[in-house]
PDB file of N, CA, C, O and CB in Angstrom:
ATOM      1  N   UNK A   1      -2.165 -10.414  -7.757  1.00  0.00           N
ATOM      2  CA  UNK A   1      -1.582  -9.154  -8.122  1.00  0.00           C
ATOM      3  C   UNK A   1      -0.112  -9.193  -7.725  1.00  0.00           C
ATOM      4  O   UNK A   1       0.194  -9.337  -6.542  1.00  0.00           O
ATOM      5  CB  UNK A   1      -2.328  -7.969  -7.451  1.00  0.00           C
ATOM      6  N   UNK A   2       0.905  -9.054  -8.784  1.00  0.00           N
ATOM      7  CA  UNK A   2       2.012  -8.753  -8.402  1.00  0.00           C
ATOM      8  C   UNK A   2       2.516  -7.550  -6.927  1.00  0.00           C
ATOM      9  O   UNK A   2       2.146  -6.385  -6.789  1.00  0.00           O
ATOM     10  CB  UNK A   2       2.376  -8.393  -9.670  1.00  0.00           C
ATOM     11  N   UNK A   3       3.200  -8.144  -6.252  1.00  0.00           N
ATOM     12  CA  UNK A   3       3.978  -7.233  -5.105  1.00  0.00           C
ATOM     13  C   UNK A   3       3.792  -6.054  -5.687  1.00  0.00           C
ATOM     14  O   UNK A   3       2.869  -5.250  -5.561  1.00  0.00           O
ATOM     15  CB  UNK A   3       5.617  -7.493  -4.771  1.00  0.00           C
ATOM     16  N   UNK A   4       5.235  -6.011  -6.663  1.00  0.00           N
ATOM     17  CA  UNK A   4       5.293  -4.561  -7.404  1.00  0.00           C
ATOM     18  C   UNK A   4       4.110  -3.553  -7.750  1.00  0.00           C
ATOM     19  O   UNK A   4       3.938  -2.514  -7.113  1.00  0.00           O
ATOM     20  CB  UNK A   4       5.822  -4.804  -8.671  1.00  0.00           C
ATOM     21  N   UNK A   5       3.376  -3.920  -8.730  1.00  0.00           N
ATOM     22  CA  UNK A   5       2.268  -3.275  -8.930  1.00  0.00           C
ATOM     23  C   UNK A   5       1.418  -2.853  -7.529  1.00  0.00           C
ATOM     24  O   UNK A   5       0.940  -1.730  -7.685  1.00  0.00           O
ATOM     25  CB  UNK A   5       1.523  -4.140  -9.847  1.00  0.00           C
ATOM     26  N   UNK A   6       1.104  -3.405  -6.255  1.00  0.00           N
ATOM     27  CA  UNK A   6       0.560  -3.336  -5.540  1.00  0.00           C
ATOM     28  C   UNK A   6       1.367  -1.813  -4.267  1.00  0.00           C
ATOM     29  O   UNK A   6       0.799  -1.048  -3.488  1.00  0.00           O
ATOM     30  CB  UNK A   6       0.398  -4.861  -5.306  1.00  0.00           C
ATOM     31  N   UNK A   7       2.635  -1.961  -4.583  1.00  0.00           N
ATOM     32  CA  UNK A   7       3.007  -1.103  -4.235  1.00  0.00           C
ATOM     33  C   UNK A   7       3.121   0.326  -5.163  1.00  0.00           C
ATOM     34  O   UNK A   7       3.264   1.420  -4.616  1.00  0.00           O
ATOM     35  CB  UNK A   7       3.911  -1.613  -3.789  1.00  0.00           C
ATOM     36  N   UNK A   8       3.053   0.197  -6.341  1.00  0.00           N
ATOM     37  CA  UNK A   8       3.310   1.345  -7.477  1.00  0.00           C
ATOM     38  C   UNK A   8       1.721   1.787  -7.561  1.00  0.00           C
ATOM     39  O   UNK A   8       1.355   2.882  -7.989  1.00  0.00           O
ATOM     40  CB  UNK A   8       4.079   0.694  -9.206  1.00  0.00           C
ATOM     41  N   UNK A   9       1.057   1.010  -7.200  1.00  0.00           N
ATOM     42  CA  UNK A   9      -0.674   1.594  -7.062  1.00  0.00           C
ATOM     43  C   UNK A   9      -0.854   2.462  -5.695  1.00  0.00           C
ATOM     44  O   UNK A   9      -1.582   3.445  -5.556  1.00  0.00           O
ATOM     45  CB  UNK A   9      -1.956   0.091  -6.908  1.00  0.00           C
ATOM     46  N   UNK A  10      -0.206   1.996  -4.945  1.00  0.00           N
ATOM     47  CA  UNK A  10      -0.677   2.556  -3.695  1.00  0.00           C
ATOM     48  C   UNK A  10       0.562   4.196  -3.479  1.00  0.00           C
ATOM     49  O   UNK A  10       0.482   5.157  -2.714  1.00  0.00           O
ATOM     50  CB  UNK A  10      -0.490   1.025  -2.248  1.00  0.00           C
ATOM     51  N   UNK A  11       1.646   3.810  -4.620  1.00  0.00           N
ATOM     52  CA  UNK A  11       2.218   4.975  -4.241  1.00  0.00           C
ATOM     53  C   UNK A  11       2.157   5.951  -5.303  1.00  0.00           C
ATOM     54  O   UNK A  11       2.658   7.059  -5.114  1.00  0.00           O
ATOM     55  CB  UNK A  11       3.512   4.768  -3.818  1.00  0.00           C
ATOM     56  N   UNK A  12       1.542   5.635  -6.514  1.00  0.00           N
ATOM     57  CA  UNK A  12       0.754   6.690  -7.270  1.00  0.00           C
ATOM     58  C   UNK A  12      -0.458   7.609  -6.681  1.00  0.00           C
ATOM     59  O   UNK A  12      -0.586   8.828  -6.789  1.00  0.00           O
ATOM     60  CB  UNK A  12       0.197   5.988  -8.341  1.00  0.00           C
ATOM     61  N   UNK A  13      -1.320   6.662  -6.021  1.00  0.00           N
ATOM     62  CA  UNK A  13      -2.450   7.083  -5.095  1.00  0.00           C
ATOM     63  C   UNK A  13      -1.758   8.187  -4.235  1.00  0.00           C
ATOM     64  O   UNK A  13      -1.867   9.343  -4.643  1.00  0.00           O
ATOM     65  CB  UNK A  13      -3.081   5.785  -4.137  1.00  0.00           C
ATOM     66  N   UNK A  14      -1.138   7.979  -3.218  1.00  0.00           N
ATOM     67  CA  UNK A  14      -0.242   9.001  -2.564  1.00  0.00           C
ATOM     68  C   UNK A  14      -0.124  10.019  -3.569  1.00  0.00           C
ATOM     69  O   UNK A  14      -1.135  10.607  -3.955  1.00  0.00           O
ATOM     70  CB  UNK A  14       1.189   8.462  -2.110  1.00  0.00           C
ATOM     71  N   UNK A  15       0.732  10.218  -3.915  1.00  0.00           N
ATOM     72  CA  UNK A  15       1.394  11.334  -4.776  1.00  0.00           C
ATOM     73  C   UNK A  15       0.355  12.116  -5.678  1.00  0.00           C
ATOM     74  O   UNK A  15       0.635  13.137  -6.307  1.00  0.00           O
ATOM     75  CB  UNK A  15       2.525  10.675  -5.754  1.00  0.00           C
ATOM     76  N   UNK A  16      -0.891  11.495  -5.657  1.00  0.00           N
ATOM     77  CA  UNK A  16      -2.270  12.106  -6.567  1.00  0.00           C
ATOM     78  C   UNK A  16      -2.977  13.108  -5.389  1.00  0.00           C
ATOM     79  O   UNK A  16      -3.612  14.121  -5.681  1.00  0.00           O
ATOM     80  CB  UNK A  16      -3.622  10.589  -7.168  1.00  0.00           C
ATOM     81  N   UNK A  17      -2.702  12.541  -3.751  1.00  0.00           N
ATOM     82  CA  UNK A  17      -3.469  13.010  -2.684  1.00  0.00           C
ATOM     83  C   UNK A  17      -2.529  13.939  -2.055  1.00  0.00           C
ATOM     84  O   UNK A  17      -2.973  14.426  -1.015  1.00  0.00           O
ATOM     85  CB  UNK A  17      -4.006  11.909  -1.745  1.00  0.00           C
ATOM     86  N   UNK A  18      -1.169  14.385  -2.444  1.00  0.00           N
ATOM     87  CA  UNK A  18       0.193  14.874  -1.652  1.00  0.00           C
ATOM     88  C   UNK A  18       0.564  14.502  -0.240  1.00  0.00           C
ATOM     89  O   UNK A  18       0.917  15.225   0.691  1.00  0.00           O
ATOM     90  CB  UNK A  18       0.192  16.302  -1.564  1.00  0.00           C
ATOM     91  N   UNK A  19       0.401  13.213  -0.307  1.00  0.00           N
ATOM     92  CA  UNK A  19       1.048  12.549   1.015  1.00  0.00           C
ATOM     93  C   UNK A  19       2.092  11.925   0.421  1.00  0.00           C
ATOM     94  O   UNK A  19       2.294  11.707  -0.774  1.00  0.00           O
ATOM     95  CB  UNK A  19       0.141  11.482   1.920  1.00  0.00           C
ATOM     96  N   UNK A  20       2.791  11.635   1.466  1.00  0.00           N
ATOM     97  CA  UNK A  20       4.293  11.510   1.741  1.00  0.00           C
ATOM     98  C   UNK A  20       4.253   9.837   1.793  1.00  0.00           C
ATOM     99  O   UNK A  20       3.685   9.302   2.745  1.00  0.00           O
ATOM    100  CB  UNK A  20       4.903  12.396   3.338  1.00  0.00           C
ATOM    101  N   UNK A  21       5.073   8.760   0.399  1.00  0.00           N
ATOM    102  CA  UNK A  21       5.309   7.325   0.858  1.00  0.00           C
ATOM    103  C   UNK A  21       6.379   6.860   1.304  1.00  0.00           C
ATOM    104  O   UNK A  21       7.235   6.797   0.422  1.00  0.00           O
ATOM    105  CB  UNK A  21       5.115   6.537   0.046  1.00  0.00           C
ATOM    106  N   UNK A  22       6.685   6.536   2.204  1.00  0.00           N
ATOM    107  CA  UNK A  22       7.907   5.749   1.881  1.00  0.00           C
ATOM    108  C   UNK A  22       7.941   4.268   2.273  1.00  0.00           C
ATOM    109  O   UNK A  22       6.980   3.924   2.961  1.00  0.00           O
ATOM    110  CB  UNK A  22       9.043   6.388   2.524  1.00  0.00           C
ATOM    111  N   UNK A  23       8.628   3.542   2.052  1.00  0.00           N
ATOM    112  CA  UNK A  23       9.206   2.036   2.765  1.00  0.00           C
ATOM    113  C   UNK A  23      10.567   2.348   3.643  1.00  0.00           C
ATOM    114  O   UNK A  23      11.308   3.298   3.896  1.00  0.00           O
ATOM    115  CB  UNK A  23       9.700   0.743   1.396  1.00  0.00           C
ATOM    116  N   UNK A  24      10.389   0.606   4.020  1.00  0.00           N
ATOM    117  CA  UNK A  24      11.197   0.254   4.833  1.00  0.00           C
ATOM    118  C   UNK A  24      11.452  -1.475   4.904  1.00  0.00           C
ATOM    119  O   UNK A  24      10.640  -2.378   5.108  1.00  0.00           O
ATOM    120  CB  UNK A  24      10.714   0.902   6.018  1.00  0.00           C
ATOM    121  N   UNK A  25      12.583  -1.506   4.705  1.00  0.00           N
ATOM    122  CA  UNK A  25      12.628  -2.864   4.771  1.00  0.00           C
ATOM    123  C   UNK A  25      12.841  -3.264   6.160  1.00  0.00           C
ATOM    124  O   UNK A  25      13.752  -2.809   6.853  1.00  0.00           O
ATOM    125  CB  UNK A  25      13.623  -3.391   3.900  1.00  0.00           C
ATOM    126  N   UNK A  26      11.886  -4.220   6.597  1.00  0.00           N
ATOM    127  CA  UNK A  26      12.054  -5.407   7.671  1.00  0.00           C
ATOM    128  C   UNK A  26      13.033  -6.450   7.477  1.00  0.00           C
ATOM    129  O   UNK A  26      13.961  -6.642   6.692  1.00  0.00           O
ATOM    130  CB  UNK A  26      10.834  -6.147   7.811  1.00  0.00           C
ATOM    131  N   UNK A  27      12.647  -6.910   8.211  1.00  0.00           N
ATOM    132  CA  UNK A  27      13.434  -8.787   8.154  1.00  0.00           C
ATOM    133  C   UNK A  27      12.407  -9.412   7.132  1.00  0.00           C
ATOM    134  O   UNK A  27      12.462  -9.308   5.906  1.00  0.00           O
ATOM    135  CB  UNK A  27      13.339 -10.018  10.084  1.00  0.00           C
ATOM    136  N   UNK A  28      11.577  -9.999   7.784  1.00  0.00           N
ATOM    137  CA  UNK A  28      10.444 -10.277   6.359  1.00  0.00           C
ATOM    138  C   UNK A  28       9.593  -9.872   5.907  1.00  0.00           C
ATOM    139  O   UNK A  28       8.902 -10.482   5.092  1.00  0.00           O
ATOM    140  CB  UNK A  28       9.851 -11.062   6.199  1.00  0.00           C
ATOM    141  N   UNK A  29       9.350  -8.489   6.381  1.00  0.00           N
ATOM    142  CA  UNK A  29       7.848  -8.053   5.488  1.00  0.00           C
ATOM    143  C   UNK A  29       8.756  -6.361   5.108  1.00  0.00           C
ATOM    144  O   UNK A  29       9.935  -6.094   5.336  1.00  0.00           O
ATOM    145  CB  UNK A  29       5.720  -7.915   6.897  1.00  0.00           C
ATOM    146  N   UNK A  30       7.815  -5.583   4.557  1.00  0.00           N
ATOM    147  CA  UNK A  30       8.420  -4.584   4.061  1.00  0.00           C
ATOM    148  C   UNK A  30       7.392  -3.421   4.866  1.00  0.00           C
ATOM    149  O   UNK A  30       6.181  -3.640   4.894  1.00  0.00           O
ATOM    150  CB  UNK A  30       8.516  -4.658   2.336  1.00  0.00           C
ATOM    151  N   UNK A  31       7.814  -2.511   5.340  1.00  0.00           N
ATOM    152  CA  UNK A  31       7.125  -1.553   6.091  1.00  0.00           C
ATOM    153  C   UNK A  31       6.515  -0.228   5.044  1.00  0.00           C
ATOM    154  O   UNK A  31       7.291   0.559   4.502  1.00  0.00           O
ATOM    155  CB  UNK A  31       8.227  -1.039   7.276  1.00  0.00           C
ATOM    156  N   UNK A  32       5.102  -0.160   4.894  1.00  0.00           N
ATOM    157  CA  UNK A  32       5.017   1.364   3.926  1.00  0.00           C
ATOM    158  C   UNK A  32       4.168   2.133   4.785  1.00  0.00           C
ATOM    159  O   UNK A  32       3.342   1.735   5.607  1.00  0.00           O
ATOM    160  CB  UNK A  32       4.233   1.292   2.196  1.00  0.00           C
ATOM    161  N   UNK A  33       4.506   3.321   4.460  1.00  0.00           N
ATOM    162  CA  UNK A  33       3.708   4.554   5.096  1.00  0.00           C
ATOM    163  C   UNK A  33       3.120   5.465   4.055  1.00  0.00           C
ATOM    164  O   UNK A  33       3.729   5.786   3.034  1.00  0.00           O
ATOM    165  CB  UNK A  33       4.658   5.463   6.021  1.00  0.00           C
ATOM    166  N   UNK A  34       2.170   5.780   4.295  1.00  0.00           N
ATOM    167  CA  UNK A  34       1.443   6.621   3.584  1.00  0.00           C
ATOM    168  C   UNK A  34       0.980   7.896   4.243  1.00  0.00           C
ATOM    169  O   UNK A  34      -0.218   7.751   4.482  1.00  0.00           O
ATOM    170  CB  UNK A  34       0.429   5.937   3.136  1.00  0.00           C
ATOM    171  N   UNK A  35       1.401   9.090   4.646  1.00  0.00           N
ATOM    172  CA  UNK A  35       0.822  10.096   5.519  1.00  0.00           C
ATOM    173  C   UNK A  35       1.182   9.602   6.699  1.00  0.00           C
ATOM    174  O   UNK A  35       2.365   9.285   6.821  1.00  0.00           O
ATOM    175  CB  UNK A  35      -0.646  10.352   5.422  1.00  0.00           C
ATOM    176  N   UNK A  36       0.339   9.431   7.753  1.00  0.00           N
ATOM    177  CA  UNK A  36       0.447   8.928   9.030  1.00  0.00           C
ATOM    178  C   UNK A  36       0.315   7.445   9.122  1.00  0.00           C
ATOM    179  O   UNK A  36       0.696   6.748  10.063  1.00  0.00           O
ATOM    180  CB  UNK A  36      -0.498   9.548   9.838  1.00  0.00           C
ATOM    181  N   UNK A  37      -0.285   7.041   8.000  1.00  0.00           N
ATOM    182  CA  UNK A  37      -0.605   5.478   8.448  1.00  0.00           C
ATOM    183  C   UNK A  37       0.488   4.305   8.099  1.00  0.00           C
ATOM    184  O   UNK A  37       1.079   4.480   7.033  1.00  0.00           O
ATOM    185  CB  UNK A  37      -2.002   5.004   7.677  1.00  0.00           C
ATOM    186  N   UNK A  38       0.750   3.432   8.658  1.00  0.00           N
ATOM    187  CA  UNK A  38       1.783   2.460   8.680  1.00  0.00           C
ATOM    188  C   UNK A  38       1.057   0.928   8.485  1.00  0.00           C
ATOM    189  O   UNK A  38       0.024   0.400   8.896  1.00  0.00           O
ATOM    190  CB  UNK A  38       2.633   2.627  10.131  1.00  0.00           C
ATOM    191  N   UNK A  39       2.015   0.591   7.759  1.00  0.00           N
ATOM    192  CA  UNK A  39       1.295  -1.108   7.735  1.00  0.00           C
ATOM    193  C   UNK A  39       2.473  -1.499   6.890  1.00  0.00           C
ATOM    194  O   UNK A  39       3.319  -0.794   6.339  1.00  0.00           O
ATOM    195  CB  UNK A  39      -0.582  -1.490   6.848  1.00  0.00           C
ATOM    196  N   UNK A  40       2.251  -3.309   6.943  1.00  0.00           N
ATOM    197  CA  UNK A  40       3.531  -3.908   6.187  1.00  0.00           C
ATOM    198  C   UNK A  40       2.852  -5.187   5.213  1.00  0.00           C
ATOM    199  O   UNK A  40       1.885  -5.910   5.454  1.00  0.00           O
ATOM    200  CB  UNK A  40       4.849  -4.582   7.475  1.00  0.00           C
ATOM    201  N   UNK A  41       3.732  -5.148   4.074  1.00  0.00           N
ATOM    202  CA  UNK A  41       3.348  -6.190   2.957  1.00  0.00           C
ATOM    203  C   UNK A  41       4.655  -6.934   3.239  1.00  0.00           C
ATOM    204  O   UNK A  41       5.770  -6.452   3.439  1.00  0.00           O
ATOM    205  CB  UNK A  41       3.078  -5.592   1.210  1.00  0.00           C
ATOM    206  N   UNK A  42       4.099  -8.792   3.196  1.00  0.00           N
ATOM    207  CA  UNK A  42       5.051  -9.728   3.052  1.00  0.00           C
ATOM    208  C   UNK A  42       5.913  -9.239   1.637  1.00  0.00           C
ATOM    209  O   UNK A  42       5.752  -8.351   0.801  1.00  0.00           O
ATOM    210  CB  UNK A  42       4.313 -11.237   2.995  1.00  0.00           C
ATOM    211  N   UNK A  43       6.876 -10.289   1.849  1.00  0.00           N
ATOM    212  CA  UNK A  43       7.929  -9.899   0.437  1.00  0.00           C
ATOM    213  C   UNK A  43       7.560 -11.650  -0.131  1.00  0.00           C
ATOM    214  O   UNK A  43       8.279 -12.632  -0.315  1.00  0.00           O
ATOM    215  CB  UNK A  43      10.296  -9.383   0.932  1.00  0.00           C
ATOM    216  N   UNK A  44       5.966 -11.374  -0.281  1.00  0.00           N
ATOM    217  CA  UNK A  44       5.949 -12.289  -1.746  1.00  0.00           C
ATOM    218  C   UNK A  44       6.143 -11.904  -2.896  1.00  0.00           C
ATOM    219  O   UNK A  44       6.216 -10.675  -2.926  1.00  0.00           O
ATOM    220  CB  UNK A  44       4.894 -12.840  -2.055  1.00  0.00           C
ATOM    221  N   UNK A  45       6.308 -12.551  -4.238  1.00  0.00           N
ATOM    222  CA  UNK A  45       6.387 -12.045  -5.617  1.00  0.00           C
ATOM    223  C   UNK A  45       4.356 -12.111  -6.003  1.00  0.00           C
ATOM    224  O   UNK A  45       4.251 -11.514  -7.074  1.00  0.00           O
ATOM    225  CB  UNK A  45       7.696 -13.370  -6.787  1.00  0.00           C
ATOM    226  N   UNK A  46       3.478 -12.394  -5.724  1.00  0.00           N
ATOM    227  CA  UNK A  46       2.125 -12.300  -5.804  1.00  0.00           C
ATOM    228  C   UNK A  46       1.502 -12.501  -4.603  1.00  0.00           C
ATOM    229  O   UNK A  46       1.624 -13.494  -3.885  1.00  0.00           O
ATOM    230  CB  UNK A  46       1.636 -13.114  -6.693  1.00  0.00           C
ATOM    231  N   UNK A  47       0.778 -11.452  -4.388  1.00  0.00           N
ATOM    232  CA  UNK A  47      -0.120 -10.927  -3.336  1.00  0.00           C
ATOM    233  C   UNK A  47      -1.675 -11.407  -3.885  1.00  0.00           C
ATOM    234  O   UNK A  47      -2.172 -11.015  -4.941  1.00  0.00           O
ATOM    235  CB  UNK A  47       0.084  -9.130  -3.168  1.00  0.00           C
ATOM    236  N   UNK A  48      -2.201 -12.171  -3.097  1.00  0.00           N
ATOM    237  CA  UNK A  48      -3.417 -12.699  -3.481  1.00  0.00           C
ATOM    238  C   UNK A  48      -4.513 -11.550  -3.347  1.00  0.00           C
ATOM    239  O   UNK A  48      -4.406 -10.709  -2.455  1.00  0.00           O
ATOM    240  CB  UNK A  48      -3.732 -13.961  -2.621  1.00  0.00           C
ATOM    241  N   UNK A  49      -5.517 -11.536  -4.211  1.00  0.00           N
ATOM    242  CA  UNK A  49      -6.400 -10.107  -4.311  1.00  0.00           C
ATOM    243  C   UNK A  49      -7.022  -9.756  -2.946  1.00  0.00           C
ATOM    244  O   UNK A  49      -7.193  -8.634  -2.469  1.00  0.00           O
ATOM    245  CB  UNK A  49      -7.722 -10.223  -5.443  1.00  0.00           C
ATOM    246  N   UNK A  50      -7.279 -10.785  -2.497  1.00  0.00           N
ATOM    247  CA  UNK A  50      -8.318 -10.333  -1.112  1.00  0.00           C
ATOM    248  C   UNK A  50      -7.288  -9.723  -0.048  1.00  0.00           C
ATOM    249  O   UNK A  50      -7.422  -8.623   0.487  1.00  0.00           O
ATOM    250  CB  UNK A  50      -9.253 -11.881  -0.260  1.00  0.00           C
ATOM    251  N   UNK A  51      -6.069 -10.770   0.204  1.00  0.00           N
ATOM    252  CA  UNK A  51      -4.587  -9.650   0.957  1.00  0.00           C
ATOM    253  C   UNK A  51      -4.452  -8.322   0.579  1.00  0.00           C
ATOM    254  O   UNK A  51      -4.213  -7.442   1.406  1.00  0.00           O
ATOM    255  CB  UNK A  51      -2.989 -10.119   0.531  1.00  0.00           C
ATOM    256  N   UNK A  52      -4.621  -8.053  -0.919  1.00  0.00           N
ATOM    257  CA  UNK A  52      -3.932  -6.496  -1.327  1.00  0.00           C
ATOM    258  C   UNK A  52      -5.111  -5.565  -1.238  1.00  0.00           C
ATOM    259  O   UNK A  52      -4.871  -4.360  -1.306  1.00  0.00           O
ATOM    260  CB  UNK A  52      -3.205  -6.358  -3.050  1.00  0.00           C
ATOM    261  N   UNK A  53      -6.808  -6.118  -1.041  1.00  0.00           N
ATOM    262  CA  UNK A  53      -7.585  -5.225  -0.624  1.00  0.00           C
ATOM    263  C   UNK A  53      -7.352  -4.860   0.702  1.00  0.00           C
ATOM    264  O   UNK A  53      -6.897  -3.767   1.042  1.00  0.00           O
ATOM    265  CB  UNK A  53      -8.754  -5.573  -0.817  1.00  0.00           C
ATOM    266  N   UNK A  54      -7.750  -6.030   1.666  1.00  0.00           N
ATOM    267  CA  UNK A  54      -7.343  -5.666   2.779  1.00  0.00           C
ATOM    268  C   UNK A  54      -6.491  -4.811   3.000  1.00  0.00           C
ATOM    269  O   UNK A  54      -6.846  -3.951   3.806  1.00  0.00           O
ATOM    270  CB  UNK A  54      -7.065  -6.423   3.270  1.00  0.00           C
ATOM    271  N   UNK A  55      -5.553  -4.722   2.613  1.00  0.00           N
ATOM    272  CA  UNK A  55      -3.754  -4.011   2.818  1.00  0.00           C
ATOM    273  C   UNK A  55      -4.161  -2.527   2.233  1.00  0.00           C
ATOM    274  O   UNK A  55      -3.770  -1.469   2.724  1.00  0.00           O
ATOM    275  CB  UNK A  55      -2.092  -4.974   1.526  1.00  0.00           C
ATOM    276  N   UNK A  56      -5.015  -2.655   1.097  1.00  0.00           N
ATOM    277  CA  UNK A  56      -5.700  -1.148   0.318  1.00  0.00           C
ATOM    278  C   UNK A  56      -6.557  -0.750   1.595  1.00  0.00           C
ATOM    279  O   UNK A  56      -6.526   0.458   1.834  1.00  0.00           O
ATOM    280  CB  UNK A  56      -6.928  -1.406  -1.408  1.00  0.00           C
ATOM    281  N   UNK A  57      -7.205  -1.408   2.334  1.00  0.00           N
ATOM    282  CA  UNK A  57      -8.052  -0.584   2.865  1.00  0.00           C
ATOM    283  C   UNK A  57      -7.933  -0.058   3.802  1.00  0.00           C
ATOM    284  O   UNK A  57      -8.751   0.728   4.280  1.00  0.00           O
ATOM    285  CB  UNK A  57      -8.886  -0.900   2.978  1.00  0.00           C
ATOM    286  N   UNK A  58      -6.589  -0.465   4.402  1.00  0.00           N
ATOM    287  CA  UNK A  58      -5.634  -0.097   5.724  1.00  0.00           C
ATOM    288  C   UNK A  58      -5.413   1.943   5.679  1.00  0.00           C
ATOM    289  O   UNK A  58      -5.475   2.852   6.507  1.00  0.00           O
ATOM    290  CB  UNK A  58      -3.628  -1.187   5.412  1.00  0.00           C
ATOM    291  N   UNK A  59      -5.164   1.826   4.299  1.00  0.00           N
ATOM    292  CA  UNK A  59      -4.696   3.362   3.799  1.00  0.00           C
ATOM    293  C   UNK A  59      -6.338   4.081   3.123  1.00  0.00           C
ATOM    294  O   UNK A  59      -6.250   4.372   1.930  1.00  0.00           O
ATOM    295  CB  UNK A  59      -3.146   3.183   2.213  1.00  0.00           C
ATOM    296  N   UNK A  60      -7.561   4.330   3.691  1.00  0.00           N
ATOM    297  CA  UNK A  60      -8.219   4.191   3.354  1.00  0.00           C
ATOM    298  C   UNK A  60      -8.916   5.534   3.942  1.00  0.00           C
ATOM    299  O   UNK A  60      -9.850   6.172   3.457  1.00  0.00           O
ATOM    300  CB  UNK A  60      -8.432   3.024   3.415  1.00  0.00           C
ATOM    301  N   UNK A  61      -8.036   5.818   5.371  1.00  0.00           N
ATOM    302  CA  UNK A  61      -7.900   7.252   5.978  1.00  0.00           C
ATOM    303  C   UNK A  61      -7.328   8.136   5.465  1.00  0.00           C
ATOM    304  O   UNK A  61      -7.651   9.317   5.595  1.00  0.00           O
ATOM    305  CB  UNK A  61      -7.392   7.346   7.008  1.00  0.00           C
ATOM    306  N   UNK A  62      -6.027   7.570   4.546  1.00  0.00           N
ATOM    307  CA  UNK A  62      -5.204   8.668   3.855  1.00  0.00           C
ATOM    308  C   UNK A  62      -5.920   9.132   2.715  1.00  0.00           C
ATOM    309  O   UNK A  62      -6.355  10.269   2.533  1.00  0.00           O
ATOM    310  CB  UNK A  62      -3.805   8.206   3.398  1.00  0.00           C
ATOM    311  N   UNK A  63      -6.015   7.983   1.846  1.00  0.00           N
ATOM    312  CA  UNK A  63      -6.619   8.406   0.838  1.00  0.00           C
ATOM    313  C   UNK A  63      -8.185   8.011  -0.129  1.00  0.00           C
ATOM    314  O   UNK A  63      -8.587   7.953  -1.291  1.00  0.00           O
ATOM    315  CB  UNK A  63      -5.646   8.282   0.265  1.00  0.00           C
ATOM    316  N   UNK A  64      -8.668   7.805   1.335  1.00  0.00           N
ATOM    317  CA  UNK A  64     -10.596   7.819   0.564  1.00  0.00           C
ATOM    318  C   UNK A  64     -10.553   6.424   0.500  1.00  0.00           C
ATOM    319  O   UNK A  64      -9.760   5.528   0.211  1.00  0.00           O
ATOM    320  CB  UNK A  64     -11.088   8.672  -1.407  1.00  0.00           C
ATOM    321  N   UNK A  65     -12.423   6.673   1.116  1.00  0.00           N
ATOM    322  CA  UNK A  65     -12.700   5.238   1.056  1.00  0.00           C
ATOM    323  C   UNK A  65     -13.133   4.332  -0.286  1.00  0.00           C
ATOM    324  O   UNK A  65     -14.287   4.505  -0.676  1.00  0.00           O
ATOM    325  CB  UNK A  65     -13.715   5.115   1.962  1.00  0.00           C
ATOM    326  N   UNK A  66     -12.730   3.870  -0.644  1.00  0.00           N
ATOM    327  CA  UNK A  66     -12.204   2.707  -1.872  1.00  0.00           C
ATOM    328  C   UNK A  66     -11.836   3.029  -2.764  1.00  0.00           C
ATOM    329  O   UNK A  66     -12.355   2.721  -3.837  1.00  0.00           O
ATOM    330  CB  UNK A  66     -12.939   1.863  -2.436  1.00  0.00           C
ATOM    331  N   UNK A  67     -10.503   3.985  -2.616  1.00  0.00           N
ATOM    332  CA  UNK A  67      -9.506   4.731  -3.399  1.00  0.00           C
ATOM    333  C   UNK A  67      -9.029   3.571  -4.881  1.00  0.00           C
ATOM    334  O   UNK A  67      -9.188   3.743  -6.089  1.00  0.00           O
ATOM    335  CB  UNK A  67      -8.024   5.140  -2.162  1.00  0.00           C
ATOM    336  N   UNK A  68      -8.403   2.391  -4.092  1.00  0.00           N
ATOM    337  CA  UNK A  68      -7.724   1.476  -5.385  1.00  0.00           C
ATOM    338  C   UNK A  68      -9.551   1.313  -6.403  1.00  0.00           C
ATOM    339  O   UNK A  68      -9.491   1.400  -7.629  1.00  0.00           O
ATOM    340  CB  UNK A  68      -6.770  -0.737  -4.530  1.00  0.00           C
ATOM    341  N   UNK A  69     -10.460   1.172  -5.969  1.00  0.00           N
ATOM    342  CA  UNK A  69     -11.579   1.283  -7.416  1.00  0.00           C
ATOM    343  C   UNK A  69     -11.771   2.133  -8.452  1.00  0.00           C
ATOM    344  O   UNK A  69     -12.651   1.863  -9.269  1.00  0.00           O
ATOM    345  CB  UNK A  69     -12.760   1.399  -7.136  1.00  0.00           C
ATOM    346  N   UNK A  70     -11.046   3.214  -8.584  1.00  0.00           N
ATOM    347  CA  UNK A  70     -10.978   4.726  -8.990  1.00  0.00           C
ATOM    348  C   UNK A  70      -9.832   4.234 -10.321  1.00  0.00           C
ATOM    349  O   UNK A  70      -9.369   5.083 -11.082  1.00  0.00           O
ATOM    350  CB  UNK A  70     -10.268   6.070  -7.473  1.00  0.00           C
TER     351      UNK A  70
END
């Protein structure tokens, strides 16, 4: 799965639930928040599927459990 998309999924999701996304750039990974929860995606150009679940399921308090299947 492309980076991009992986972030434009997770910040559509937000904005469907009215939580608040933003980033942040690191040194090498990129910082996103979703509501209260924090976590960071490397700055690859493809995120391997099982990484971007994992990384989906991090935000999983914000927005329901197995929100990206929806």
């Amino acid at each position: 799965m492309k980076r991009a998309a992986v972030l434009k999924k997770l910040n559509q999701a937000a904005k469907e639930v009215g939580k608040d996304f933003s980033l942040t750039e690191l040194t090498n990974h990129t910082g996103v928040t979703v509501g209260q929860t924090r976590s960071t995606l490397g700055r690859h150009s493809k995120i391997d599927d099982d990484t971007a679940r994992k990384f989906f399921d991090q935000y999983a308090k914000e927005l329901g459990k197995a929100w990206w299947r929806k």
